[in-house]
N, C-alpha and C positions, 0 to 999 in steps of 0.2 A: 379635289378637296375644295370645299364653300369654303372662303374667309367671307367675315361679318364688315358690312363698313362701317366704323367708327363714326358717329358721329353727335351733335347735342340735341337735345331734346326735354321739351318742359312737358314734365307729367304732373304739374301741381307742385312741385315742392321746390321750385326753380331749374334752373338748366343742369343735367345731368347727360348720363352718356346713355348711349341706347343701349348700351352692351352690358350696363349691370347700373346702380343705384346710386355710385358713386357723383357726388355734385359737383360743380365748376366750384362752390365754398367750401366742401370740403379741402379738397387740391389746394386752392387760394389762403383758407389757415394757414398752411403752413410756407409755402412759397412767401406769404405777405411778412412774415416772420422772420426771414431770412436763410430758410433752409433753400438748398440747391435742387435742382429738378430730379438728381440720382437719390440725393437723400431723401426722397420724396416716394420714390418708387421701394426705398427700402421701409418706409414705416406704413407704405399702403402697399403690401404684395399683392395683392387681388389686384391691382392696377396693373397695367403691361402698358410697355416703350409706347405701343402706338396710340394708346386712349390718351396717356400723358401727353403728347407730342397736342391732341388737338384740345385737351384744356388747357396746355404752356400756350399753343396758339391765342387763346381765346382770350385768357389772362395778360395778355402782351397785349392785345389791345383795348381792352376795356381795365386797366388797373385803376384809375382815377375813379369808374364806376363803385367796383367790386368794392377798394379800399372803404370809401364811403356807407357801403351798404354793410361792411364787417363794423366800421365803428356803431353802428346802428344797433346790431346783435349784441356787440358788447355794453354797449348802453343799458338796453333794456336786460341783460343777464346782472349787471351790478345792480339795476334798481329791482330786480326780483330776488336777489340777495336777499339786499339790504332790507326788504320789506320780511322776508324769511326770519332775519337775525330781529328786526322788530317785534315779535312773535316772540320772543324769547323761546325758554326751556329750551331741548335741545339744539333750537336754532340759533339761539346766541351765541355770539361771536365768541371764541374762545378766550380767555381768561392770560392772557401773554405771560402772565406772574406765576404762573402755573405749568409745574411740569406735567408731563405726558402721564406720567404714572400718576399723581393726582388728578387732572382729570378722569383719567379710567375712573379712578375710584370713585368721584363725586357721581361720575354718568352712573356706575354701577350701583352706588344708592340711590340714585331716583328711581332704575327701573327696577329694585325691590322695594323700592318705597308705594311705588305704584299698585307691584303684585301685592302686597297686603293688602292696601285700601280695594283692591279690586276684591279678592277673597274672602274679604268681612262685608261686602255688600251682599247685602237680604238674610244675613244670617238673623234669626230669630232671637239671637243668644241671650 
């Protein structure tokens, strides 16, 4: 029987495993987080002991890098937010005063508010 050997590889999207698509950042989310390496294998089962074993490697020496380059990600995810929520309409930041069941409702009038005005465009009437 062929076993595959494990190991990392940059195909463009940073270091991953040769054995499937899974990243050294993906793994590193959560590890950086404070889950355990077992806990780790059970929210990625596609991952197996051994792939793990050489991104926990990888991660063990380079964390001061990694760590850095995650705050980075998260940076630029809050200012694409925040630029989303500036935009308003549905991207605006929800309403904290506001229960769940009134937002539905409010969201659910705008998108009949919308299908009307859509539906009386070009009418002749």
């Amino acid at each position: 029987m062929k076993t595959e050997t494990v190991e990392l590889v940059n195909r463009g999207r940073g270091l991953q495993l040769s054995t499937s698509r899974i990243t050294v950042m993906d793994v590193f989310y959560w590890s950086h987080r404070g889950y355990a390496w077992d806990e780790i294998l059970q929210l990625m089962p596609a991952l197996s002991r051994a792939e793990l074993d050489v991104i926990a490697d990888y991660i063990n020496k380079h964390q001061d890098e990694l760590a850095q380059r995650d705050r980075r990600v998260e940076e630029i995810q809050e200012k694409r937010i925040a630029e989303q929520q500036a935009r308003g309409g549905i991207f605006a930041p929800p309403d904290e005063n506001m229960t769940h069941e009134e937002w539905v409702a409010r969201l659910r009038e705008k998108v009949m508010r919308r299908k009307a005005e859509k539906n009386g465009e070009g009418h002749s009437g």
